[in-house]
N, C-alpha and C positions, 0 to 999 in steps of 0.2 A: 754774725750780727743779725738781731731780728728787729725786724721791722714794723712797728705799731700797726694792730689791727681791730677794725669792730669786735666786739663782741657778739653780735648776731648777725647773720646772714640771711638773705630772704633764701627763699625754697627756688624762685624761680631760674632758667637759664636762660634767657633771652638777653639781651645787650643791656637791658637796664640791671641786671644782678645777676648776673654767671657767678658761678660756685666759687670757695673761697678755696688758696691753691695754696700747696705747701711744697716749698721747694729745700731739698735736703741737701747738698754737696759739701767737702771738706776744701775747696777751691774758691775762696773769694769772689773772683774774677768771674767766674761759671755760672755763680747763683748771682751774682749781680749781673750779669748777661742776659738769665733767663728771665730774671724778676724784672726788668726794662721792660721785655718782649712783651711779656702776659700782661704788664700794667698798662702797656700801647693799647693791648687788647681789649683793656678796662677788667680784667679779674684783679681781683683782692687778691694781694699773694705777703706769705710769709716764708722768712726764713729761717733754716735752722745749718750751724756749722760741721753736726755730726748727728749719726743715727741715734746717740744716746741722747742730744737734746731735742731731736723732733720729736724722740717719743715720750718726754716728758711734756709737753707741748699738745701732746695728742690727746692725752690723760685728762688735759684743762680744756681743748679747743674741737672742733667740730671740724675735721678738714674734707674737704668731699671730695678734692684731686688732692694727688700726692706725684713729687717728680722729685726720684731720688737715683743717685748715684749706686752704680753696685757694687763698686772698690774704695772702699774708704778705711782709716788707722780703726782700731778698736770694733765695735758691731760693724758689720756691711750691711749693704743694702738689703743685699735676699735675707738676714737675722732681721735687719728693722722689719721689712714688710711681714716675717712669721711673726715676731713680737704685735705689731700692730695690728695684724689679725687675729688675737688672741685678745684684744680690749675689748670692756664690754660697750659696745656701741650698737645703739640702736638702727641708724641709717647705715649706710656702704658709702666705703671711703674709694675713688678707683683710683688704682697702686699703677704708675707706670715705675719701669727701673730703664735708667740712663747707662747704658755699657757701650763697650767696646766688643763685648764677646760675640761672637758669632756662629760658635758651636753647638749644635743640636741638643746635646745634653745638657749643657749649660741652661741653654733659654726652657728646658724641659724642667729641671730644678727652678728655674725662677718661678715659672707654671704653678707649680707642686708649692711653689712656698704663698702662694697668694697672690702671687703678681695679675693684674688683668693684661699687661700690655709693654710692647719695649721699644725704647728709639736707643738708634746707634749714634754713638759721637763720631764728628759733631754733629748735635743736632740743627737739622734742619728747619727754618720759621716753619714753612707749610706744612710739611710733614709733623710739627711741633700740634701747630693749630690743628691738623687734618685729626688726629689723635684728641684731644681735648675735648673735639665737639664729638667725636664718637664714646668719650667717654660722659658727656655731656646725658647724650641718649637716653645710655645704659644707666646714668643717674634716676634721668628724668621718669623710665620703665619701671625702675625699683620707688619712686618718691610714688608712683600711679599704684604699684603692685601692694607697698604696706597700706594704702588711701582705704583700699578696695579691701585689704584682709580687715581692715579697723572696721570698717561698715558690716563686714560679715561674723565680722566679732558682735559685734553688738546685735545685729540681725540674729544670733545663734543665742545669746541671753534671752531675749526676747523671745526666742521661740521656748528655750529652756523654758522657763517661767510660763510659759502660755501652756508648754506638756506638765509643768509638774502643777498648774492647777488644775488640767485637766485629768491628770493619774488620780487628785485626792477626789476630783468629783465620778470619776469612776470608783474607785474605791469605795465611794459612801453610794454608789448606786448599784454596786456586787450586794451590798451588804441589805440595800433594800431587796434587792430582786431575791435574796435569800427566805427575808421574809413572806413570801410567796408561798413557800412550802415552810410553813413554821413547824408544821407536825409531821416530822421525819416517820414516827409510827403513830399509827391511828387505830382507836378498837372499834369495830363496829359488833351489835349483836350477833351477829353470827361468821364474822371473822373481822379478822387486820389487813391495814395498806402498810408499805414500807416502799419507802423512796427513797431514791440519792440523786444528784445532783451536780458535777460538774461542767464548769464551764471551762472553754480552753480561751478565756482572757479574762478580762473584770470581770464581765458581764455578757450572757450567751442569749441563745434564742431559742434551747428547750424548757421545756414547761410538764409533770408530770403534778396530780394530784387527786382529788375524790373529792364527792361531796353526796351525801344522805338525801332520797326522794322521799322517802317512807320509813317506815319504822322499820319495814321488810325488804327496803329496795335502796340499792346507793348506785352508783355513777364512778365511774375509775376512768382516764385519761391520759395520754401521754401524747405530748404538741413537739414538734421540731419546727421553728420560723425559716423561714429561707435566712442565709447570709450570715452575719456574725456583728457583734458591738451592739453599740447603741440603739439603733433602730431595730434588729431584733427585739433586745432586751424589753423595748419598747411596746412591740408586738404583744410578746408573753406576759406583760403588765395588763395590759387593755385583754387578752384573753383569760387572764386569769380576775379578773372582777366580772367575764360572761362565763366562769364555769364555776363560782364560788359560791358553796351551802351559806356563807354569810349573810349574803346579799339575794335571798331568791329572788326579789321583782326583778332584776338583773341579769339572773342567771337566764343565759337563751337556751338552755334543754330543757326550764320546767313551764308548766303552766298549770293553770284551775284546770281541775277533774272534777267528775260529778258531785254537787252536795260542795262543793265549793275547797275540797279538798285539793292538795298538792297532788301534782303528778308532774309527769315528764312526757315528753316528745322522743317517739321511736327513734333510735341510735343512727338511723337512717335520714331523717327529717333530721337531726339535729347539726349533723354533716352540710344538709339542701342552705340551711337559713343559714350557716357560718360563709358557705361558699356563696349566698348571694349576699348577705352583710359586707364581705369582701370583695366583691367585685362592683355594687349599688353604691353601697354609702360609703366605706370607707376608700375605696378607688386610689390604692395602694400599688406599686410594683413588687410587693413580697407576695407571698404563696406559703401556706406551710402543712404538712404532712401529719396526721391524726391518728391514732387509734384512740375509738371510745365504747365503752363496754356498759351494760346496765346489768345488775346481777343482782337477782331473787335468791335473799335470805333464808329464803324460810326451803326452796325447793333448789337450788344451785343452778336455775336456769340463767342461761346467757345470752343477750343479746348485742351484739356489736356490730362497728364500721370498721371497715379501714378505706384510711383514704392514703393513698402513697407513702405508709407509715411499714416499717419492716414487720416481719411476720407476728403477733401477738404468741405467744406460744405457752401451753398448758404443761404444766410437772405433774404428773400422776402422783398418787402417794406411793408407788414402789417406785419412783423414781427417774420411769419412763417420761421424754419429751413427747410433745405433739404440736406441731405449725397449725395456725388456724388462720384462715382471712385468704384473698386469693388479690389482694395487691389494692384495685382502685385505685380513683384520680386523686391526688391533693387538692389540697380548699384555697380556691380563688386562681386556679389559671383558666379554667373554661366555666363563661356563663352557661349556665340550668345542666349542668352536671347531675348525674342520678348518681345513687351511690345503693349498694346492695346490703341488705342486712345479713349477717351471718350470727349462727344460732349453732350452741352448746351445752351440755351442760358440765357442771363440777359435782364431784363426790366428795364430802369432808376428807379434810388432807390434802385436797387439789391445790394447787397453786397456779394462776394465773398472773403473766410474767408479759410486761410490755418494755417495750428497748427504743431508744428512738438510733438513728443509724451512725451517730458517732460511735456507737460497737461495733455493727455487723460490718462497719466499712473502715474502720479501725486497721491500718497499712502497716506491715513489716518493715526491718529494713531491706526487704527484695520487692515492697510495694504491695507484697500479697495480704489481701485483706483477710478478716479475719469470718467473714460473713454468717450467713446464719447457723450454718453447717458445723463451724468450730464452735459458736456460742453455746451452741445444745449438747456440745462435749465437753466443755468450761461448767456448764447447770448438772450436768448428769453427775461430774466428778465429784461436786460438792454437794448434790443432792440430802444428803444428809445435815447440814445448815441449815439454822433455825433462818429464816428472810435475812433478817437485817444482818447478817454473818453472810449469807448468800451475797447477799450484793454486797459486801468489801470484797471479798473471795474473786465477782464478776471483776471490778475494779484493779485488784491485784493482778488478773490472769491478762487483764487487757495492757497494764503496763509489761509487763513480761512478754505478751506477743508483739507490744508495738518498739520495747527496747527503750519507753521511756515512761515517765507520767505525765509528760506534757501533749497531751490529745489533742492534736490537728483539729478535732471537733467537738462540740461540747456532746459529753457523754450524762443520758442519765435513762433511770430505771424505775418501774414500779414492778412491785410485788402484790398480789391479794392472795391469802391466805383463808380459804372456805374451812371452818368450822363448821356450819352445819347447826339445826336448833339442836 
């Protein structure tokens, strides 16, 4: 006999709406014994005559306590409680089983079938009740636990949606920061730039390019920002509009020369005014490492800086390397920093080759880098590459010594190639 019940049940368990109970026996006398008890209690309770109608019952109704029998004609208890954990239900139902058994293995199989819990017949009121409210708890722990995943559910949409606007706004700011370097090769009268360019995310914090002083004189470069993302990317934006022939009012290396002609600011001074621009006015916590070179066309003289930038290094035309520069501070960690000019020349056929240290410090998988040492045996081997072959070749050899293409740091290059009048 079952006995009329709501259809909805509040959530709460406090005395004004304790969970709706479902009591299972094939004993008349038993389930109307119990069902007295728990309605003294004030719980909703329903009945079912056998495990094959409570679990037709379960299908339609929401039971959050269940008090079933485990010897019954046809399904038994421990079958109803594995059928019934096998519904698709959203909340937990908690399953006591009513026996007589008292056997280890027994209540070890009840365990195993789903059961939370077991009273021995006959049952006891207290021991009834003491059970109930401890399953009461465990209810009320899981009604908190789904509250809390539902919140972090939607908490995690939300963030979804906050990362993939912010992946398409990285994406569309890779794509600007590419245009930085729009002229992968560049001809100058008396030789070519060739650069490349990767960053190890969207968007990195090296920066490689040239720009024309004279008809007979250009300017070569290669910037590493401190740190990685955004605010590098950042950096190398705002430095690449101070080192671009586009814009010379702008560019902080040139200035009027006599007769009101262009010129430029020794390699040395141009290092002084970026390191106090950096520390005066823009009053930043980044810092970033330089090599910058000025190089006459017409005679293959060289003037450069380095400021905490890896070795600048010359390819002879038989193929021989050469390390130039002897280290220097980076620009903007200490105010009035000097910085040292160094001076070379090139021979037609020369190549002057700038790296910023996502190469030279480019880690194996034993962590051994790959530093300057091996880069100049990576230049030697392909030495015979035209530039722009050279650096895939650089690229190629650095995923082969790091064991992947995905660089810890953003890697990039310049090449100048001296032609000569």
């Amino acid at each position: 006999m079952l006995r009329a019940v709501p259809q909805s049940m509040p959530e709460q368990t406090d005395g004004a709406g304790l969970p709706l109970v479902l009591v299972v026996d094939d004993s008349r006398a038993q389930r109307r014994m119990l069902s007295v008890q728990l309605s003294r209690w004030g719980y909703q309770v329903a009945e079912a005559a056998s495990a094959e109608e409570a679990l037709d019952l379960c299908r339609n109704q929401t039971f959050h306590l269940i008090l079933s029998d485990w010897m019954m004609p046809g399904m038994t208890g421990l079958e109803f409680c594995r059928a019934f954990r096998a519904l698709p239900e959203e909340g937990y139902g908690y399953f006591i089983l009513l026996t007589s058994k008292s056997d280890k293995t027994e209540i070890a199989n009840g365990l195993e079938a789903g059961a939370d819990d077991f009273l021995t017949k006959p049952v006891s009121a207290d021991e009834l009740r003491a059970r109930l409210r401890a399953g009461e708890r465990i209810l009320g722990m899981q009604r908190e636990l789904v509250g809390k995943n539902r919140l972090l559910g939607v908490a995690l949409d939300q963030l979804q949606k906050v990362y993939d606007s912010l992946d398409r706004d990285l994406i569309e700011a890779r794509k600007l920061q590419q245009t930085l370097m729009r002229d992968r090769h560049r001809e100058f009268s008396g030789g070519s730039v060739s650069l490349i360019l990767r960053p190890s995310g969207h968007v990195g914090g090296d920066l490689v390019g040239s720009f024309a002083i004279s008809q007979r004189r250009i300017a070569v470069y290669s910037v590493d920002v401190s740190g990685h993302g955004v605010a590098s990317a950042m950096m190398t934006a705002r430095l690449a509009g101070m080192l671009s022939g586009a814009s010379p009012d702008m560019n902080i290396a040139l200035t009027s020369g006599q007769d009101g002609f262009r010129d430029a600011w020794p390699p040395e001074m141009v290092a002084y005014r970026l390191n106090r621009m950096m520390i005066e006015d823009l009053q930043v916590e980044q810092y970033f490492t330089l090599a910058y070179a000025e190089i006459d066309m017409a005679t293959g003289q060289c003037m450069m800086v380095q400021a905490g930038h890896p070795h600048p290094l010359v390819m002879r035309k038989d193929g021989t390397v050469e390390m130039v520069g002897d280290g220097g501070l980076p620009i903007g960690l200490i105010e009035g920093a000097s910085y040292q000019r160094i001076t070379f020349r090139l021979a037609p056929g020369d190549r002057l080759i700038l790296v910023s240290d996502g190469f030279t410090e480019c880690p194996d998988a034993a962590e051994k880098e790959l530093g300057t040492e091996g880069l100049v045996e990576v230049l030697a081997a392909h030495s015979a590459l035209a530039s722009t072959q050279l650096l895939e070749a650089m690229i190629w050899a650095l995923s082969n010594h790091a064991g992947t293409s995905d660089f810890p740091d953003d890697v990039s290059a310049l090449i100048f190639d001296y032609r000569g009048n």
